[in-house]
C-alpha positions as CSV (number, residue, x, y, z in Angstrom):
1,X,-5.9,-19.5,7.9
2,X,-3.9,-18.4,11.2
3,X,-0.7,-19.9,12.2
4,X,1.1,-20.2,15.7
5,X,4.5,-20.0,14.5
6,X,6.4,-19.3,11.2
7,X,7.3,-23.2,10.8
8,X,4.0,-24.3,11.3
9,X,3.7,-22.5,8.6
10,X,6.3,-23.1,6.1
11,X,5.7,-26.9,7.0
12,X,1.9,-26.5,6.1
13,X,2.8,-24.4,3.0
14,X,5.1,-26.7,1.9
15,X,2.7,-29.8,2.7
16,X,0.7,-28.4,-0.3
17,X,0.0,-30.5,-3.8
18,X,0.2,-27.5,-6.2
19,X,0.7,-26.9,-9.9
20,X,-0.3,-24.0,-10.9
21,X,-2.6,-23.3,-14.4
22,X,-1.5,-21.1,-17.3
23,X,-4.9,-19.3,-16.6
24,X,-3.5,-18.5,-13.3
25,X,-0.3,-17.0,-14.5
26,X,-2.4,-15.2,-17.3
27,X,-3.9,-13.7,-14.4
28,X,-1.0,-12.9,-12.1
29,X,0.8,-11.3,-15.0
30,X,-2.1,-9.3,-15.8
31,X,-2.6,-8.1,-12.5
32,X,1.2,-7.0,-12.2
33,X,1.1,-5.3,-15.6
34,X,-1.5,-2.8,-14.8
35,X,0.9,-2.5,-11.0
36,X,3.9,-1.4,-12.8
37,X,2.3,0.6,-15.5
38,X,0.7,2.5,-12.6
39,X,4.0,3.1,-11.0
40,X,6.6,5.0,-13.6
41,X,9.5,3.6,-11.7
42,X,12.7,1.4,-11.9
43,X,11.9,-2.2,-11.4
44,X,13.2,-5.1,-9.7
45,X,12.1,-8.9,-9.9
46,X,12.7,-12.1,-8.8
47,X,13.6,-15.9,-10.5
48,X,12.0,-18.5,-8.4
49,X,14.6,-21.1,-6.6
50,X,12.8,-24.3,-7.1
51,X,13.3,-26.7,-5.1
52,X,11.2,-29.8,-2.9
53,X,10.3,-27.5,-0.4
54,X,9.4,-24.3,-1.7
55,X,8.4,-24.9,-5.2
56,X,5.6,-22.6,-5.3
57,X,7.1,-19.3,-6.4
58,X,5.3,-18.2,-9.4
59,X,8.3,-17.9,-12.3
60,X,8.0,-14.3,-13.5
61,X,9.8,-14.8,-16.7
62,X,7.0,-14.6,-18.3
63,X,6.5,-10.4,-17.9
64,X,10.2,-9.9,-19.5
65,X,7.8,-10.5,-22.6
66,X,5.2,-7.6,-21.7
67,X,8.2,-5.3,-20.5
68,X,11.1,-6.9,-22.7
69,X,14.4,-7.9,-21.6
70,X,16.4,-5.4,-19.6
71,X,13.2,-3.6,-18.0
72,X,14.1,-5.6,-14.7
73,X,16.9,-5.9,-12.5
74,X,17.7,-9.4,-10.4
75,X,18.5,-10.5,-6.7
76,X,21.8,-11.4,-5.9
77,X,22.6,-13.1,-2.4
78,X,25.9,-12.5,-1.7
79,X,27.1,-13.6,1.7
80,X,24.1,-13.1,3.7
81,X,23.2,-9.7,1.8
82,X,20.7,-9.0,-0.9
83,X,21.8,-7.1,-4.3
84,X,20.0,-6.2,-7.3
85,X,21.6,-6.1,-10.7
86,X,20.5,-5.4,-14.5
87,X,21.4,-6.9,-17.7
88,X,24.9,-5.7,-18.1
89,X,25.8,-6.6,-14.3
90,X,25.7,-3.1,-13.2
91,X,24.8,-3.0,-9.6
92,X,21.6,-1.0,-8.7
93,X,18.9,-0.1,-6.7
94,X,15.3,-1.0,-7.9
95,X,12.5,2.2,-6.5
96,X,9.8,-1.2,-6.1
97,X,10.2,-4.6,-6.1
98,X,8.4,-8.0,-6.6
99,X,8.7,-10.1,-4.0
100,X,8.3,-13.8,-4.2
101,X,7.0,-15.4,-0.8
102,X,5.9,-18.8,0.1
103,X,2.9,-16.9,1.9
104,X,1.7,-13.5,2.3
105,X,-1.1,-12.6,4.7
106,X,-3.6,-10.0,4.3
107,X,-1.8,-7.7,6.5
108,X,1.1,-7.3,4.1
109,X,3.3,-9.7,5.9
110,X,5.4,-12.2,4.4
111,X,6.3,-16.0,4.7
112,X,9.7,-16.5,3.0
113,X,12.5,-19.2,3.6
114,X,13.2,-18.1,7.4
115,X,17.2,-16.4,6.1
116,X,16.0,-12.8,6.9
117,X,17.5,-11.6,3.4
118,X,14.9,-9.2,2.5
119,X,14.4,-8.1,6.1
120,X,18.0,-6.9,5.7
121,X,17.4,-5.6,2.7
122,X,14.5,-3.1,3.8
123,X,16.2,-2.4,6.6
124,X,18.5,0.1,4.8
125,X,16.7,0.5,1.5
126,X,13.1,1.5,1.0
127,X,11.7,0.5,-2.2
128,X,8.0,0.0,-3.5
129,X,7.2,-3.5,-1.8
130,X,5.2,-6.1,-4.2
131,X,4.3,-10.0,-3.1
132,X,3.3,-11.6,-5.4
133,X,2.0,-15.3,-4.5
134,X,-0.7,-17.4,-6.2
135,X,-4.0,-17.2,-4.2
136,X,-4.3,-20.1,-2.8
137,X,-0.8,-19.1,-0.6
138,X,-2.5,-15.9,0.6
139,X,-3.4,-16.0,4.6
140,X,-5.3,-14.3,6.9
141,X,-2.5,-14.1,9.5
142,X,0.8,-15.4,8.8
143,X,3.1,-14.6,12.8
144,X,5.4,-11.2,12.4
145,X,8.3,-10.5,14.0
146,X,9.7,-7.0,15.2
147,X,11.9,-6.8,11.8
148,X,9.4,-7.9,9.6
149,X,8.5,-5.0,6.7
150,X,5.2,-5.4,5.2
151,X,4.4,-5.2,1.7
152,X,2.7,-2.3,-0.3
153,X,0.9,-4.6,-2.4
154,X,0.1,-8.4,-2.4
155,X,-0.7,-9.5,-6.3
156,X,-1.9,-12.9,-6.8
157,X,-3.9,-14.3,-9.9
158,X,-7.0,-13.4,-8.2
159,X,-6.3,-10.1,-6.9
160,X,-4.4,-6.8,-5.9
161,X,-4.3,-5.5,-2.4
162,X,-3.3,-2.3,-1.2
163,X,-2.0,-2.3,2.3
164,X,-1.6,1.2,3.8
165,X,-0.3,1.9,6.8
């Protein structure tokens, strides 16, 4: 699917019926668990915001039991920036990220909530960048902007791509 403009997209995204299965999640986690055991690096991940519009961020909560609790650092939004703490509140800076997204195409690009706080965020820190979306939220084109950062890696319950450059 191709869009025009990002809202045509986030209204068409957020249009969708969607509940996810455990089957799917089985698959998404799987997918990530080979990712980050391929990658010996510091970790950050993501606890959906559910709400009406975007409820279709997968809830990651689930790999804190692969990795156990403390392996991950959160997002923070404070003001209009993005920060990344662990457990004990320490602030820090993850080396690769997962990156929830109400749409990722299969350029690398991502769909999110239109606030700009990840483009913000990469456009000072350069971590390993991971979307991770169920399949049925990947496009084929989703419209980029000049400060748009592509991902490394899309991970969905079907698959892993790899970008490049």
């Amino acid at each position: 699917m191709i869009f025009d403009t990002k809202d045509s997209a986030r209204r068409y995204f957020s249009e969708i019926s969607f509940i996810p299965k455990v089957s799917q999640y089985f698959l998404m986690i799987q997918n990530l668990t080979e990712l980050i055991k391929s990658h010996n690096v510091s970790w950050g991940s993501f606890k959906p915001i559910i709400n009406k519009l975007f409820k279709h961020e997968p809830d990651l909560i689930f790999i804190e039991n692969v990795f156990g609790k403390g392996f991950f650092s959160y997002p923070q939004v404070i003001g209009d920036q993005i920060n990344y703490f662990d457990q004990q509140g320490n602030g820090v800076r993850p080396e690769a990220l997962m990156i929830p997204g109400l749409s990722f195409d299969k350029r690398g690009f991502r769909l999110g909530r239109g606030k700009g706080h990840f483009d913000k965020y990469f456009a000072t820190q350069k971590p390993l960048r991971i979307g991770v979306c169920f399949h049925e939220f990947l496009s084929d084109k989703i419209p980029d902007e000049g400060h748009d950062v592509k991902m490394d890696f899309i991970v969905t319950d079907k698959c892993v791509i790899e970008i490049g450059n």
